[in-house]
C-alpha positions in Angstrom: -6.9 -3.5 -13.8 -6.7 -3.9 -9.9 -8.1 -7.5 -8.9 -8.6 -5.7 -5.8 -11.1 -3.0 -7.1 -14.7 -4.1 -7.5 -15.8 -4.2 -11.7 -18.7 -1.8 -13.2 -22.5 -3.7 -12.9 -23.8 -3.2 -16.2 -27.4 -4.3 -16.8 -27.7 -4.4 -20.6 -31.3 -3.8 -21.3 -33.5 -4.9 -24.2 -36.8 -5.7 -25.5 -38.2 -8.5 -26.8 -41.3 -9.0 -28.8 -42.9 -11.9 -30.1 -46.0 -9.7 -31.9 -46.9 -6.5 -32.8 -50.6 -4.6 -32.0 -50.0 -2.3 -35.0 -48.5 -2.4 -38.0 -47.7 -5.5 -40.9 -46.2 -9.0 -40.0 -43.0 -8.1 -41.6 -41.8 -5.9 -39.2 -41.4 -8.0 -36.8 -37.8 -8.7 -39.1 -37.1 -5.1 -37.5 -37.4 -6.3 -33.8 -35.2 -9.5 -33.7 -31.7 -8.2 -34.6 -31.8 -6.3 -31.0 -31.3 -9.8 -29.3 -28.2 -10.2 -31.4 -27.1 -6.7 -30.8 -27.4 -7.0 -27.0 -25.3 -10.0 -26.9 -22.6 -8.6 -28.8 -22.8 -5.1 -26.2 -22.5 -7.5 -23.5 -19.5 -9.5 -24.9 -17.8 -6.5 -25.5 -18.5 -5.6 -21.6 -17.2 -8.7 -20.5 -14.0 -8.3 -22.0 -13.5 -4.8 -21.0 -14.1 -6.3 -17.4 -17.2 -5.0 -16.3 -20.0 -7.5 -14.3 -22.7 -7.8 -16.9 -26.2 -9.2 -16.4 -28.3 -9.8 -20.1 -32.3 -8.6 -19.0 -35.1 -8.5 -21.5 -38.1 -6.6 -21.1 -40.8 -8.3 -22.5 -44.2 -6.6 -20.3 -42.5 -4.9 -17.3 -39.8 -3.2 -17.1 -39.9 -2.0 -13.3 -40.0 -5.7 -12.5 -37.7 -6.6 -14.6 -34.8 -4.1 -13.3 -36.1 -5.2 -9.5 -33.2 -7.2 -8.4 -30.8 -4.5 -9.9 -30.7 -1.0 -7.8 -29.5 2.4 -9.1 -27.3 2.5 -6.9 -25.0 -0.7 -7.7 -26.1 -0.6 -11.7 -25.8 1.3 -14.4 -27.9 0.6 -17.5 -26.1 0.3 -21.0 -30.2 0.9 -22.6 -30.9 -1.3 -26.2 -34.8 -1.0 -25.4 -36.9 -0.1 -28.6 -40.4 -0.4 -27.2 -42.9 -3.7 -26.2 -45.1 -5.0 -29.0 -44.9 -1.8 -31.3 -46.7 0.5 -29.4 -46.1 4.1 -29.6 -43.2 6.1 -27.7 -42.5 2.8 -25.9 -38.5 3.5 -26.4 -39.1 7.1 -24.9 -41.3 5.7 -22.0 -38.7 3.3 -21.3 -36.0 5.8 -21.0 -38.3 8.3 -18.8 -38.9 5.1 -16.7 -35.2 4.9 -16.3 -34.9 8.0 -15.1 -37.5 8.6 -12.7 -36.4 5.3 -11.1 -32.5 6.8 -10.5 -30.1 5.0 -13.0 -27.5 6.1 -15.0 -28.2 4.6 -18.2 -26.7 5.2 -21.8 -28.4 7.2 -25.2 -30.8 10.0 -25.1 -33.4 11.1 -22.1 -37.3 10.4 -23.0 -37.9 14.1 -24.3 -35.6 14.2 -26.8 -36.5 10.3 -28.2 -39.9 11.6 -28.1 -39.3 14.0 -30.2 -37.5 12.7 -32.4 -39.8 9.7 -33.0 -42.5 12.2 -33.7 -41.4 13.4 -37.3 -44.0 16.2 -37.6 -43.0 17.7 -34.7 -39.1 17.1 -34.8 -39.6 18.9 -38.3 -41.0 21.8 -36.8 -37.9 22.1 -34.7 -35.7 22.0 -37.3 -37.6 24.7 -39.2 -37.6 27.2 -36.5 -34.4 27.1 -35.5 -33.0 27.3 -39.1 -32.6 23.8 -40.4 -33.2 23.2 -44.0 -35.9 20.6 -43.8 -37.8 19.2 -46.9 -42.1 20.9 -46.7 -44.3 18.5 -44.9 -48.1 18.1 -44.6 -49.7 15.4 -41.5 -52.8 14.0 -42.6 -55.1 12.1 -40.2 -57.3 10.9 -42.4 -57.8 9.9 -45.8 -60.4 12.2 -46.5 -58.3 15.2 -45.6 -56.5 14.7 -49.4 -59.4 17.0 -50.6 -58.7 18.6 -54.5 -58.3 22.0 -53.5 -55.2 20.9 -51.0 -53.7 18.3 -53.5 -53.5 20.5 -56.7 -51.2 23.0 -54.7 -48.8 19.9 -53.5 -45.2 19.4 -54.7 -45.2 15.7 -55.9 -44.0 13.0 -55.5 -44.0 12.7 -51.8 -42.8 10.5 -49.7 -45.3 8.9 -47.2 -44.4 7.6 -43.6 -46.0 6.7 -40.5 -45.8 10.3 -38.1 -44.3 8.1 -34.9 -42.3 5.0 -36.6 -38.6 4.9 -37.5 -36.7 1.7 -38.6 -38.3 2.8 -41.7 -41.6 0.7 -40.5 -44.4 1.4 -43.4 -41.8 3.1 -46.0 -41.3 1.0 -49.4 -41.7 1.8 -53.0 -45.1 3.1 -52.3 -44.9 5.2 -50.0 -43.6 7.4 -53.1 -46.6 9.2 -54.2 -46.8 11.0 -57.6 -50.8 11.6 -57.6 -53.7 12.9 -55.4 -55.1 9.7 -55.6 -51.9 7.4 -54.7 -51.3 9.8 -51.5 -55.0 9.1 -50.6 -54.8 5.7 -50.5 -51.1 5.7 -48.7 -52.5 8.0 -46.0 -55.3 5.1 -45.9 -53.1 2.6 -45.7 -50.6 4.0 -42.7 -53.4 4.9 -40.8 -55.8 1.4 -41.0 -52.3 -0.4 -40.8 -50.1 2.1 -37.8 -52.8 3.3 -36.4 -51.6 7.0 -36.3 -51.4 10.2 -38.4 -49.3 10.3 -41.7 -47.0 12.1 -42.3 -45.9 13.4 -46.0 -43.1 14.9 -47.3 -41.6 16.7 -50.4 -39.2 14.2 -52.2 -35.5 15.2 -52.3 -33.6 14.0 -55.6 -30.1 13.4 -54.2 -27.8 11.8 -52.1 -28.6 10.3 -49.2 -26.1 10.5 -45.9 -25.7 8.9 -42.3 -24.0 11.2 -39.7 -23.1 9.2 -36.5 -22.1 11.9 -33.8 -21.2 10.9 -29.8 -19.4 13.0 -27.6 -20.4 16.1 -25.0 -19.7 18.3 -26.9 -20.5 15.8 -30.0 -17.8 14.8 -32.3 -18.4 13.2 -35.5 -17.5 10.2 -37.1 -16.9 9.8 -40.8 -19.5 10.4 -42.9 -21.5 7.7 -44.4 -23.4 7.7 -48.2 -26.1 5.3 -48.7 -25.0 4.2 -52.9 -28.3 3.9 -54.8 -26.8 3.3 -58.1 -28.3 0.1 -58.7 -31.6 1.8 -59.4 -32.3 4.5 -62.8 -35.3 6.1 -61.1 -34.0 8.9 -58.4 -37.5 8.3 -57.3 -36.4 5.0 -56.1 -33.9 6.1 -54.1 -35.1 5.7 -50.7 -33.8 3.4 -47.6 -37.0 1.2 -47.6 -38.0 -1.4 -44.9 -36.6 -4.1 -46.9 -33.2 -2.3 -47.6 -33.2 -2.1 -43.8 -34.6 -5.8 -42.7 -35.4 -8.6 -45.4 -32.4 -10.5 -46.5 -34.5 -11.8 -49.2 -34.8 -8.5 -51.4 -33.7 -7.0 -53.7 -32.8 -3.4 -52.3 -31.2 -5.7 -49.0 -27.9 -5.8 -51.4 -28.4 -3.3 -53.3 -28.3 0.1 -51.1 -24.7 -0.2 -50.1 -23.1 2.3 -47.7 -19.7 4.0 -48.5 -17.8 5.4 -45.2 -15.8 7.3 -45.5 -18.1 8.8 -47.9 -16.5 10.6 -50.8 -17.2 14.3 -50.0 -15.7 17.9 -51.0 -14.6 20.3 -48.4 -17.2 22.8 -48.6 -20.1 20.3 -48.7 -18.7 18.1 -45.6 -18.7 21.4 -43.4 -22.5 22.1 -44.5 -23.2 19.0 -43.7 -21.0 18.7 -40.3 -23.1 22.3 -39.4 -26.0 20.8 -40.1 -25.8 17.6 -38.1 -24.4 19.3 -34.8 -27.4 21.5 -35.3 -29.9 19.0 -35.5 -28.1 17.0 -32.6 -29.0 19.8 -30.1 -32.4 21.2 -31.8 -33.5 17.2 -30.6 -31.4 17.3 -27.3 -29.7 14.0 -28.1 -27.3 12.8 -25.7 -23.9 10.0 -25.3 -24.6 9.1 -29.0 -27.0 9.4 -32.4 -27.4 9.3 -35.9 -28.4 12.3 -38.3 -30.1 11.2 -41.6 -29.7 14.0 -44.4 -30.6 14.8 -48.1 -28.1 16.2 -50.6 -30.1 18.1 -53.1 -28.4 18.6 -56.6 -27.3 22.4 -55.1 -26.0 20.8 -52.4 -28.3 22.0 -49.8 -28.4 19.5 -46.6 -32.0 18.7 -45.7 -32.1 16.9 -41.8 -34.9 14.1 -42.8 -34.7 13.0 -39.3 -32.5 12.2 -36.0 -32.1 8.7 -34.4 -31.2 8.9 -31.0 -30.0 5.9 -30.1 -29.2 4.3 -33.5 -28.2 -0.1 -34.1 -25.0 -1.1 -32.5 -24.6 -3.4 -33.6 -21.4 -5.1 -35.3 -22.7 -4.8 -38.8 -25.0 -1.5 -38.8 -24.1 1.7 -39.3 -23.3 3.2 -36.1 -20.5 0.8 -35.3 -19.1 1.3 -39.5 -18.9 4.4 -38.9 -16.4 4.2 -35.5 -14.6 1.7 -37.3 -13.6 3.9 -40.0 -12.2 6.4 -37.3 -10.2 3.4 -36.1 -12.3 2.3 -33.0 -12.2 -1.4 -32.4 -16.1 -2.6 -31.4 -15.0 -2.7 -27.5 -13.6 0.1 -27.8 -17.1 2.1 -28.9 -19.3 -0.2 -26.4 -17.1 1.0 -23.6 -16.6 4.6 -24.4 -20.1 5.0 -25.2 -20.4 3.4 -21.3 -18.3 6.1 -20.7 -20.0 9.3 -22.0 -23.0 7.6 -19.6 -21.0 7.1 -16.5 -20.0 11.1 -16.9 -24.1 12.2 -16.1 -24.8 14.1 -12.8 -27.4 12.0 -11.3 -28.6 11.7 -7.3 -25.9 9.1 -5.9 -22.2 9.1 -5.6 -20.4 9.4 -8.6 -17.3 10.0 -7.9 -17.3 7.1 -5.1 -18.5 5.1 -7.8 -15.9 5.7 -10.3 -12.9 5.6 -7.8 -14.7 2.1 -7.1 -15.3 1.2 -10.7 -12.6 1.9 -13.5 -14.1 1.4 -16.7 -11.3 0.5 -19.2 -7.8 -0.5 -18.3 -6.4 1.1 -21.9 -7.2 4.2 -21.0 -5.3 6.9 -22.0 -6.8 9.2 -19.0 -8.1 11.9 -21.9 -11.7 9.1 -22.7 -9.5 8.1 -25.5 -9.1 3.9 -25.6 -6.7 2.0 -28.0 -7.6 -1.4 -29.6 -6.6 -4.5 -27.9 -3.7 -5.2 -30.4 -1.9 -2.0 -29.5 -2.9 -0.3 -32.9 -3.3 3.6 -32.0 -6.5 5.0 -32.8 -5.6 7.8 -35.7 -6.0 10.8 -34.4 -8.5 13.7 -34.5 -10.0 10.8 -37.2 -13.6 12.1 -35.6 -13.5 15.4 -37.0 -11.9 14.5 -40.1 -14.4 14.3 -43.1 -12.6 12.9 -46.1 -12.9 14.8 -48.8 
């Protein structure tokens, strides 16, 4: 890099909560790895030689970003939300907006609807997407007899407006009227929102990281469930997710490359590039799917900007198609620095280079020299 040449200002936004208006106590485990995760995005900056500054939201975001100008920053954005509350992570990213940065992951709209699983369902139907039969129910007294005899069970039961699988363990599988009633009583006493439930799919279970304009796919991942008989156990629970001290925690292993046949990995790559732009997902984001026994891909949902961090499955994913951790921080910077926005962005980028490795195609090798294997994005072992 030029020592004459001024580096990229980062700003690498997060949140940080120390308790939650909704919700149980646990999942607060679900909020504290983004400190960790922000850290590591910021090392990685450092060493690709950008200017970083570390803020954390904890009430105000406009205040917080004050001493930071659209015009000199761009925003690498890890913010989930303040507290719990609802659509936080999509208000943060339309505050970003309206206010003139640049910043990394998906616009407002699409995280909006993707948080809202009714209604990113609905997408998915109409444009095509196998998607498994939902029913929303705002209150426990809308389980009424005539509704339940006609229902598929089990179900699965979720919070309509949570992800980070936030109110999902073993009960949230429902087999009976009466267990769905009192899960729809628990999420809404306990979320304070609708639920949302949702025919079970017996099968496997997969994690499709995409990135890219147009998106390219990294290899595919497999959640292994084989620690548990039941099929109906077979779900990613909060505690598979969060609490170190379970059982499911070591138990739901993730194979990537996952071990995949030809004509099922191009089902499933159609699938997840059609989900990616039913949600409008941008830079980066993970597709969630269902493998039923005929292997029919179900989209379950979209996460549009997914954990980055070092030991998630976003980043196991890029290392599989030979990325070094720098390397995805920086080209996920990259895809961010490529957005049309109101100042000068080509002034800024003669000013700024962004990775001295580059290859001048947005391809980045790691640090030891190792070339990246090629075309090992759309590559889908099979």
């Amino acid at each position: 890099m030029d020592s004459n040449q001024e580096p990229l200002h980062v700003v690498v936004l997060y949140n940080v909560t120390e308790h939650l208006v909704k919700g149980d106590p646990q999942d607060l485990l679900a909020e504290q790895p983004v400190i960790a995760c922000a850290q590591s995005v910021a090392d990685a900056l450092r060493t690709a030689g950008c200017r970083v500054v570390q803020v954390p939201v904890r009430t105000d975001l406009e205040l917080s970003l004050a001493p930071y100008p659209p015009t000199e920053w761009i925003i690498f954005n890890l913010g989930e939300g303040l507290e719990g509350r609802l659509f936080e992570e999509a208000r943060i990213a339309w505050a970003l907006e309206a206010m003139g940065y640049r910043f990394t992951g998906a616009r407002g709209d699409a995280i909006a609807i993707s948080v809202q699983k009714a209604r990113a369902k609905a997408l998915f139907k109409a444009t095509g997407l196998a998607t498994p039969p939902w029913w929303v129910f705002r209150d426990p007294n809308d389980v009424d007899p005539n509704l339940a005899e006609s229902l598929p069970f089990p179900l699965i039961v979720k919070p309509i407006a949570e992800d980070a699988s936030l109110g999902v363990g073993p009960e949230a599988v429902v087999s009976t009227a009466r267990a769905l009633r009192d899960r729809v009583s628990y999420v809404v006493e306990h979320y304070r929102q609708a639920a949302m439930a949702e025919a079970f799919v017996v099968g496997r279970e997969f994690n499709i990281a995409l990135w890219g304009d147009p998106p390219e796919l990294l290899p595919l991942a497999e959640v292994d469930f084989s620690a548990f008989a039941d099929p109906f156990t077979h779900i990613v629970s909060f505690a598979a997710k969060w609490d170190a001290n379970s059982f499911e925690y070591y138990h739901t292993p993730v194979r990537c490359p996952a071990l995949v046949g030809s004509e099922l990995s191009a089902r499933i790559a159609s699938t997840a590039h059609q989900a990616w732009t039913t949600i409008g997902c941008r830079d980066y984001a993970r597709v969630d799917l269902r493998v039923s026994a005929e292997e029919t891909p179900y989209v379950i949902e979209v996460n549009c900007n997914p954990d980055l961090s070092p030991d998630a499955g976003f980043y196991r994913a890029a290392w599989a198609a030979g990325y070094a951790y720098t390397d995805m921080v920086i080209h996920i910077l990259e895809l961010a620095l490529r957005q049309a926005e109101a100042y000068d962005r080509e002034g800024l980028k003669r000013r700024w280079p962004v990775h001295p490795t580059s290859d001048g195609r947005h391809r980045h090798f790691q640090r030891n020299g190792n070339k990246l294997r090629r075309r090992a994005m759309e590559r889908i072992s099979g």
